[in-house]
PQR file of N, CA, C, O and H, with PARSE charges and radii, in Angstrom:
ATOM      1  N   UNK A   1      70.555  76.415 215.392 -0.4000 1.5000
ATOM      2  CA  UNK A   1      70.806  77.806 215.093 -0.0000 2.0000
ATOM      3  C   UNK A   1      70.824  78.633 216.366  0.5500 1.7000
ATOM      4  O   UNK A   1      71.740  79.425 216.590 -0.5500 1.4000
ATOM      5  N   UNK A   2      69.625  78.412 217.350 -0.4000 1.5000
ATOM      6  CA  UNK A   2      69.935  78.880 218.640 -0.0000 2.0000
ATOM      7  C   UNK A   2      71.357  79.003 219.461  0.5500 1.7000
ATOM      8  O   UNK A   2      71.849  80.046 219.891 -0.5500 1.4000
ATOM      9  H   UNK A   2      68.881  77.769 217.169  0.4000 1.0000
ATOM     10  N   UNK A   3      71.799  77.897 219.550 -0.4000 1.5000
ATOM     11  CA  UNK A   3      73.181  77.842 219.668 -0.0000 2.0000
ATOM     12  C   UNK A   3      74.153  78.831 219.388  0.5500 1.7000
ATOM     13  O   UNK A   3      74.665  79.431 220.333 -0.5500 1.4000
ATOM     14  H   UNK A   3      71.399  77.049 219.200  0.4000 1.0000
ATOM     15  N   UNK A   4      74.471  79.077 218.258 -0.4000 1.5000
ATOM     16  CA  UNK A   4      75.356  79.890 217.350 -0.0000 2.0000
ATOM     17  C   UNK A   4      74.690  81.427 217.806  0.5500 1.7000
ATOM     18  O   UNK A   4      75.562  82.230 218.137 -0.5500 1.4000
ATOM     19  H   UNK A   4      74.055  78.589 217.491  0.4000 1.0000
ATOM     20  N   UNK A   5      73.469  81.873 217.860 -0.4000 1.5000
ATOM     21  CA  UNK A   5      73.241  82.998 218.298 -0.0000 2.0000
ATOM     22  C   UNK A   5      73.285  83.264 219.856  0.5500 1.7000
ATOM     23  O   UNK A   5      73.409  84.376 220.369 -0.5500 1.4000
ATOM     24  H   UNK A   5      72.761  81.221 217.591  0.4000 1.0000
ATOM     25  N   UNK A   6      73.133  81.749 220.697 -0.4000 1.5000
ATOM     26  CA  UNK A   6      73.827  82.006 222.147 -0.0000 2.0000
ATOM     27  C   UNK A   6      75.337  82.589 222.011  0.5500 1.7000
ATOM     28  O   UNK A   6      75.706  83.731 222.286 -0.5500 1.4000
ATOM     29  H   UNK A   6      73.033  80.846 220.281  0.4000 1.0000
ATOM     30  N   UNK A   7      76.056  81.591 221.554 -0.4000 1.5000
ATOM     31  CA  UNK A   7      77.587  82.409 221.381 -0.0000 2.0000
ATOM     32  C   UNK A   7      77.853  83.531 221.386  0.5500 1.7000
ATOM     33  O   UNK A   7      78.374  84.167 222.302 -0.5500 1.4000
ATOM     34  H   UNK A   7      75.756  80.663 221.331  0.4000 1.0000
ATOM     35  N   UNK A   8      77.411  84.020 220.009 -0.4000 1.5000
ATOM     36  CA  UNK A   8      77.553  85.366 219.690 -0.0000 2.0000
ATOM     37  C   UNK A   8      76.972  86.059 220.939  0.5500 1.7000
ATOM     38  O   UNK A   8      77.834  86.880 221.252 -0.5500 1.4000
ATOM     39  H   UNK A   8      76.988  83.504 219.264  0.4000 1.0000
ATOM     40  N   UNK A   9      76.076  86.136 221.702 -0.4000 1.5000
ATOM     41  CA  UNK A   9      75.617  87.047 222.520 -0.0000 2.0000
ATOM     42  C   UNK A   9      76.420  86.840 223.867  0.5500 1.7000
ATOM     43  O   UNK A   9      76.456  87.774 224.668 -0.5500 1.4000
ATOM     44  H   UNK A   9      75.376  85.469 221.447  0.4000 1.0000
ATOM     45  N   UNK A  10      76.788  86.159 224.026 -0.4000 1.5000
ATOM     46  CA  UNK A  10      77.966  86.068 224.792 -0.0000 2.0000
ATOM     47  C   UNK A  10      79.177  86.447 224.011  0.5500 1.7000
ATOM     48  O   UNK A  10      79.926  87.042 224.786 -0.5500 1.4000
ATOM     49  H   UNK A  10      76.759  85.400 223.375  0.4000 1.0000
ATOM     50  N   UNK A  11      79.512  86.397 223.257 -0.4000 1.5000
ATOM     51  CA  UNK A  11      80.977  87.208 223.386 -0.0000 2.0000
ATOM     52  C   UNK A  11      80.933  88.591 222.718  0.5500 1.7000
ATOM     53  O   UNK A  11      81.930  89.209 222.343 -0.5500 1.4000
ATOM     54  H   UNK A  11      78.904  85.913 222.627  0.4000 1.0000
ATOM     55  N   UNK A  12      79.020  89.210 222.560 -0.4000 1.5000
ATOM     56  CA  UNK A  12      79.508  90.192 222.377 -0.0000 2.0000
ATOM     57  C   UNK A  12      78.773  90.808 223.739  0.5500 1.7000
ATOM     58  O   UNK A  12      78.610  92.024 223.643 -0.5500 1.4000
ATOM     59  H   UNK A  12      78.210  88.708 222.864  0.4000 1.0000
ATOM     60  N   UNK A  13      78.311  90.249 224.946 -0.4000 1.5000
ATOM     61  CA  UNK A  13      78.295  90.952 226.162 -0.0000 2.0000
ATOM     62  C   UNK A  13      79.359  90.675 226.767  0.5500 1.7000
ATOM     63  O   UNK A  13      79.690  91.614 227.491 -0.5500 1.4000
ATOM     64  H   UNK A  13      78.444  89.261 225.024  0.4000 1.0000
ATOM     65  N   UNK A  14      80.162  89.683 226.813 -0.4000 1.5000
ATOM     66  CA  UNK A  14      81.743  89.724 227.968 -0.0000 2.0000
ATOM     67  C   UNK A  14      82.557  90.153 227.356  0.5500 1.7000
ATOM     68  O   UNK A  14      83.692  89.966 227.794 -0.5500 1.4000
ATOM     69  H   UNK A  14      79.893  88.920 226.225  0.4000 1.0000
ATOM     70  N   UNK A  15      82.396  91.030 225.894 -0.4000 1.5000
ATOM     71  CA  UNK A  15      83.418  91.434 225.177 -0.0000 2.0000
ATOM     72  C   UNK A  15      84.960  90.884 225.342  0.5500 1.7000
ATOM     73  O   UNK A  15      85.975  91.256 225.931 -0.5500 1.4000
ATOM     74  H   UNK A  15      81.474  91.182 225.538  0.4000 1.0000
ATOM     75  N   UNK A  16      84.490  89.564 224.320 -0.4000 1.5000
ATOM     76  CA  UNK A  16      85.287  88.511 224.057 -0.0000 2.0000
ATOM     77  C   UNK A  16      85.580  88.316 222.804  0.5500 1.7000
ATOM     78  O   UNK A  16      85.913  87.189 222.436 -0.5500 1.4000
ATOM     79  H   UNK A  16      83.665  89.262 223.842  0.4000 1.0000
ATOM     80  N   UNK A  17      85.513  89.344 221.947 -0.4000 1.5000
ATOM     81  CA  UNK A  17      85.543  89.253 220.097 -0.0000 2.0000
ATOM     82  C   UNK A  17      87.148  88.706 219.502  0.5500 1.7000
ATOM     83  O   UNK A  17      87.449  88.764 218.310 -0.5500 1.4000
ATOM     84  H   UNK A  17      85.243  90.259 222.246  0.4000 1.0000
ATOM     85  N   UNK A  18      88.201  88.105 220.734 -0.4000 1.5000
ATOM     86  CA  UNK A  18      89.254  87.883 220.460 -0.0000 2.0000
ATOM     87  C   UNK A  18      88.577  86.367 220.372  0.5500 1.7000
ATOM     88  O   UNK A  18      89.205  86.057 219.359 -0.5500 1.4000
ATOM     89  H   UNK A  18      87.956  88.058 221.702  0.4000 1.0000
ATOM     90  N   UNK A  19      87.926  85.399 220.599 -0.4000 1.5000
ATOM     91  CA  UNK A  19      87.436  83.702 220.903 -0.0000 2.0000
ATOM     92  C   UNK A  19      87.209  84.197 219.447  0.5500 1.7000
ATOM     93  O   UNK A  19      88.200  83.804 218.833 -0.5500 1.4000
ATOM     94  H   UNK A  19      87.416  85.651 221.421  0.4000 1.0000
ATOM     95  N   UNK A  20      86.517  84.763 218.725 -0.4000 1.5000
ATOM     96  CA  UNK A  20      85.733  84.772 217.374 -0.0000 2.0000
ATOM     97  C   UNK A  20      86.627  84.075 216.319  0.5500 1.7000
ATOM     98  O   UNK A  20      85.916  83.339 215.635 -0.5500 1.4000
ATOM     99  H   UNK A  20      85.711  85.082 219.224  0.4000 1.0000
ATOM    100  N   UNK A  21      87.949  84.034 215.926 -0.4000 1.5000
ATOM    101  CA  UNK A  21      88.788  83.575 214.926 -0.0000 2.0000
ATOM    102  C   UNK A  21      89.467  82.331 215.563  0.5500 1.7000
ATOM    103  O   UNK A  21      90.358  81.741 214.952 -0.5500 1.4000
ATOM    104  H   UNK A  21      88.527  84.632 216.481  0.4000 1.0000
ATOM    105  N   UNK A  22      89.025  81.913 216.856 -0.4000 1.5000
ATOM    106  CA  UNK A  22      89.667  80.525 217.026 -0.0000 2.0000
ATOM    107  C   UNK A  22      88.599  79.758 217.283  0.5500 1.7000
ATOM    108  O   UNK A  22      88.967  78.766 217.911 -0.5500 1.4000
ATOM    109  H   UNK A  22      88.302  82.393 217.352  0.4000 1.0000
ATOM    110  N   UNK A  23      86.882  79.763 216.989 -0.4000 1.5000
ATOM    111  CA  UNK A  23      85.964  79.037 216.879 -0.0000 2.0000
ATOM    112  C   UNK A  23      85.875  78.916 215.805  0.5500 1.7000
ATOM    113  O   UNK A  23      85.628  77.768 215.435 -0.5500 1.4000
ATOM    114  H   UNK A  23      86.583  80.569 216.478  0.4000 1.0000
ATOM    115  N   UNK A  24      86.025  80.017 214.705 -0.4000 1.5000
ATOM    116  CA  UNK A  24      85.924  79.755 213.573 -0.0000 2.0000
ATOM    117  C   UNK A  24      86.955  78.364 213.045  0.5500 1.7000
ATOM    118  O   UNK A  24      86.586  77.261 212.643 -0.5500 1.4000
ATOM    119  H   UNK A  24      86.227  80.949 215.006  0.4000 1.0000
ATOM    120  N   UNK A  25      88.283  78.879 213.216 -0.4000 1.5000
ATOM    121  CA  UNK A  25      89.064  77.894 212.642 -0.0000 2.0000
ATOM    122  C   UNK A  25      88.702  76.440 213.084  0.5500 1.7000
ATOM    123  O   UNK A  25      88.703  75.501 212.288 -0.5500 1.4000
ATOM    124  H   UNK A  25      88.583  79.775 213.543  0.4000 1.0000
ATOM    125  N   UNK A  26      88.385  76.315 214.447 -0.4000 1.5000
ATOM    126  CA  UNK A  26      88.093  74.769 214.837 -0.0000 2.0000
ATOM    127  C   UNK A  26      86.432  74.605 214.479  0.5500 1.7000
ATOM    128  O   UNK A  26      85.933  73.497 214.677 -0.5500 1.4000
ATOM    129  H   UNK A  26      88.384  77.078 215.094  0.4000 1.0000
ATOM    130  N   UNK A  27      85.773  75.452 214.074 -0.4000 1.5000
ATOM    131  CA  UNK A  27      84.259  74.676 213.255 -0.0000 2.0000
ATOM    132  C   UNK A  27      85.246  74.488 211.567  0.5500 1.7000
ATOM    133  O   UNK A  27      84.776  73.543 210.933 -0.5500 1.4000
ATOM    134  H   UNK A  27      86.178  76.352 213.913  0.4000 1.0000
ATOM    135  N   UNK A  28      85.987  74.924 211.101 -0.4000 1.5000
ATOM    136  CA  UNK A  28      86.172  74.700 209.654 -0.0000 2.0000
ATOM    137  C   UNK A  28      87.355  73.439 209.539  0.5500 1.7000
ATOM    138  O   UNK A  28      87.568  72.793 208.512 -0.5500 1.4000
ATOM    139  H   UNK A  28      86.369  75.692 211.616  0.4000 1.0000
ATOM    140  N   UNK A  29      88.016  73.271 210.767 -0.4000 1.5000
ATOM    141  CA  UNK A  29      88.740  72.138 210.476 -0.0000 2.0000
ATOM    142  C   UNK A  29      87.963  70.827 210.941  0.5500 1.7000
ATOM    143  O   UNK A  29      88.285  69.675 210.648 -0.5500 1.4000
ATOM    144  H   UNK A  29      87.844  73.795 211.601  0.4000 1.0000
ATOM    145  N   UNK A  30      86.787  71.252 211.786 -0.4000 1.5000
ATOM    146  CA  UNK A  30      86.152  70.461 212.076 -0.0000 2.0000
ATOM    147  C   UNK A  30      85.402  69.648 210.834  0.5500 1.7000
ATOM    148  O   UNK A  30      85.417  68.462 210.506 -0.5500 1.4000
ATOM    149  H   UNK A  30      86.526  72.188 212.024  0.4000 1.0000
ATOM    150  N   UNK A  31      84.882  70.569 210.410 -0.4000 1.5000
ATOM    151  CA  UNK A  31      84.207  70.533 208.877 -0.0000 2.0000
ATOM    152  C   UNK A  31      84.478  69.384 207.850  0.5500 1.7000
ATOM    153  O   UNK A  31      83.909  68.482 207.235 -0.5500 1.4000
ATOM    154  H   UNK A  31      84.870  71.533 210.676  0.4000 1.0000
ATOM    155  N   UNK A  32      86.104  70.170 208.106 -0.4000 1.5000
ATOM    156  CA  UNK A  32      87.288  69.375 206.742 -0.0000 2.0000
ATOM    157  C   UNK A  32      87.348  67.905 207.144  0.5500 1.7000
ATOM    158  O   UNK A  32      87.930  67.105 206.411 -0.5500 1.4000
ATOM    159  H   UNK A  32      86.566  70.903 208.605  0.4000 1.0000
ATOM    160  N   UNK A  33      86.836  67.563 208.147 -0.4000 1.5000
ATOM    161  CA  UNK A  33      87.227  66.157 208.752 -0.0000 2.0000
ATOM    162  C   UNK A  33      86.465  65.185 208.542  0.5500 1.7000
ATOM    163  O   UNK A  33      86.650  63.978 208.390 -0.5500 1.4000
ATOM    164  H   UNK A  33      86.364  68.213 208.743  0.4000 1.0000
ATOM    165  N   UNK A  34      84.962  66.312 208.557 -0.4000 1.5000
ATOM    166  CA  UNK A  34      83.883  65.393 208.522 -0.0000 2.0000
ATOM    167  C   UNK A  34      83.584  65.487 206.774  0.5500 1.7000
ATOM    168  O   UNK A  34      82.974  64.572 206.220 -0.5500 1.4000
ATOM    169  H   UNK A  34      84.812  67.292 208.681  0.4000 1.0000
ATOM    170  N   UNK A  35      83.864  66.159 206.341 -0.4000 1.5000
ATOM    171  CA  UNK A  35      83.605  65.940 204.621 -0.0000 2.0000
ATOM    172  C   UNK A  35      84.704  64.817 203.670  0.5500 1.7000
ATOM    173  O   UNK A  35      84.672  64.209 202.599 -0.5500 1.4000
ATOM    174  H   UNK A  35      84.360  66.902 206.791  0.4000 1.0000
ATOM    175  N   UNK A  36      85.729  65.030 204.942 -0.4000 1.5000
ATOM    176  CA  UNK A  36      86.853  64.473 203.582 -0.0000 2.0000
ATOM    177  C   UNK A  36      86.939  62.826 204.472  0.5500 1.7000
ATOM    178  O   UNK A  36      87.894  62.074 204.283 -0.5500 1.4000
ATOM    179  H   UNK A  36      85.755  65.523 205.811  0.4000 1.0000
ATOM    180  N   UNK A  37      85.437  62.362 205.718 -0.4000 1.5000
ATOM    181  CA  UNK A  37      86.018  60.964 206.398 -0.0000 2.0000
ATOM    182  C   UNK A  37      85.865  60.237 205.224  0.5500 1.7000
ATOM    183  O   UNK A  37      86.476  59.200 205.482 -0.5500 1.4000
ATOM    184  H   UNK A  37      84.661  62.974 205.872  0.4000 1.0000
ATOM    185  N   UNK A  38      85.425  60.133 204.081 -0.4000 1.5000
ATOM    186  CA  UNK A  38      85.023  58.706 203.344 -0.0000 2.0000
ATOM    187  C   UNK A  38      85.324  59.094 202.049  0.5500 1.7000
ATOM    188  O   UNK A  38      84.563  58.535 201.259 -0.5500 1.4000
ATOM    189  H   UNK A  38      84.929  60.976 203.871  0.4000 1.0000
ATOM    190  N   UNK A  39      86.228  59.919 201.440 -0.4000 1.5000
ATOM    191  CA  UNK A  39      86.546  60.324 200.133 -0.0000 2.0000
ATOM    192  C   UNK A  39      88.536  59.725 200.001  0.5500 1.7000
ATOM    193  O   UNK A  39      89.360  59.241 200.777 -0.5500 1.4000
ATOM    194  H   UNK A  39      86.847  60.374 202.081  0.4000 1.0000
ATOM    195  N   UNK A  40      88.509  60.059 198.848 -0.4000 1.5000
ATOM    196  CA  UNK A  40      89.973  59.119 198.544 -0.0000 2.0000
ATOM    197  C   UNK A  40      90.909  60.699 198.560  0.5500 1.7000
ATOM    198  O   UNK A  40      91.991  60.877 198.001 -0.5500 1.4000
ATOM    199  H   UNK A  40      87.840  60.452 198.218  0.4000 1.0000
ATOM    200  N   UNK A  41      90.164  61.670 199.327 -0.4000 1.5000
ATOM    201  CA  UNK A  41      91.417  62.548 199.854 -0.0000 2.0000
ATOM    202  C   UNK A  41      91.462  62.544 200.775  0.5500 1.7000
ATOM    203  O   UNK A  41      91.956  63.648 201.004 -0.5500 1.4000
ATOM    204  H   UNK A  41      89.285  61.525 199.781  0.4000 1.0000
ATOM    205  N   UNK A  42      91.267  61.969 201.911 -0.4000 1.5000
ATOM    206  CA  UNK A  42      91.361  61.640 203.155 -0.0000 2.0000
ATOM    207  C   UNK A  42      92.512  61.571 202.956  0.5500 1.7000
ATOM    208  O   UNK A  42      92.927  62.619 202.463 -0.5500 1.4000
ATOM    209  H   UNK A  42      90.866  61.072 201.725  0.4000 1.0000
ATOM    210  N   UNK A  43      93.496  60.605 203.142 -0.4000 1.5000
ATOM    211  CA  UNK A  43      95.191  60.457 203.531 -0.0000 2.0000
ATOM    212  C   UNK A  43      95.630  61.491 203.125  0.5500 1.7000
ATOM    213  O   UNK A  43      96.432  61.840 203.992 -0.5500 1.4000
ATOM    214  H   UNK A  43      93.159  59.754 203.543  0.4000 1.0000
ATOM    215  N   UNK A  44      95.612  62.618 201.925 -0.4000 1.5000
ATOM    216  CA  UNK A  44      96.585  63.684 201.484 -0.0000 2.0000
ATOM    217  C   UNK A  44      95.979  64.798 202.809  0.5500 1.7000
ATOM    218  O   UNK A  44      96.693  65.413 203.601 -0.5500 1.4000
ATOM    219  H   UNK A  44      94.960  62.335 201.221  0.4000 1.0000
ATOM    220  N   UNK A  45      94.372  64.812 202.734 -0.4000 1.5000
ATOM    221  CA  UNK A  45      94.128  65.569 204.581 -0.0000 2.0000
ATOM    222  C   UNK A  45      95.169  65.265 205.194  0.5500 1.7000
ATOM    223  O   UNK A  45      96.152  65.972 205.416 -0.5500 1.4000
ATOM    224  H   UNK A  45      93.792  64.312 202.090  0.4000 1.0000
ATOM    225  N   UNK A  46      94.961  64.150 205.495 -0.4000 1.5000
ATOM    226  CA  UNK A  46      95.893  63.677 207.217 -0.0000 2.0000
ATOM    227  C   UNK A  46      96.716  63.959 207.265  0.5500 1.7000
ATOM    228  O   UNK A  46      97.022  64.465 208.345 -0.5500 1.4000
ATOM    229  H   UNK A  46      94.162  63.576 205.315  0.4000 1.0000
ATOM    230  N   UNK A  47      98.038  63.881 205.938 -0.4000 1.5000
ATOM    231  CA  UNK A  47      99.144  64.744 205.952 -0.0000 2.0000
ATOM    232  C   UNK A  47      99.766  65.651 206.548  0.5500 1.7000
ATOM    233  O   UNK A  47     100.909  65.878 206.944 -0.5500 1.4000
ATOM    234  H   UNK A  47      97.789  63.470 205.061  0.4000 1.0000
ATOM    235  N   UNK A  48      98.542  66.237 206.525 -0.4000 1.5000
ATOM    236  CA  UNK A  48      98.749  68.364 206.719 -0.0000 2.0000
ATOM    237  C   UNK A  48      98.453  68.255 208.194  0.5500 1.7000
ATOM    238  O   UNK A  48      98.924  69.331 208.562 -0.5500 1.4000
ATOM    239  H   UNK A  48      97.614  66.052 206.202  0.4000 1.0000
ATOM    240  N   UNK A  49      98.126  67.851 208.961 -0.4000 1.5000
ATOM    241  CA  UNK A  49      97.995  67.821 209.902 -0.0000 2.0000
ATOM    242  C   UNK A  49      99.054  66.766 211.024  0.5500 1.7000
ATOM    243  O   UNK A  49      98.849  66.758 212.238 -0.5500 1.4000
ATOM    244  H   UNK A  49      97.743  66.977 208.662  0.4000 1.0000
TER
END
């Protein structure tokens, strides 16, 4: 959790709030990768990508 509140305090002292919607997207596709490695929707994932 430390982590995630380092971030944030960095990009809201180098006023960097433009990084905010492209960490997001790569923690949630990150996410999608690791939930869907061992389920039988894996291949329709891989697709889309």
């Amino acid at each position: 959790m430390y982590f995630f509140i380092e971030i944030f305090n960095f990009l809201k002292t180098r006023k960097k709030f433009w990084l905010l919607p492209i960490i997001i997207v790569l923690v949630l596709i990150g996410g999608l990768i690791v939930v869907t490695q061992g389920s039988a929707v894996a291949p329709f994932i891989y697709t889309l990508f």
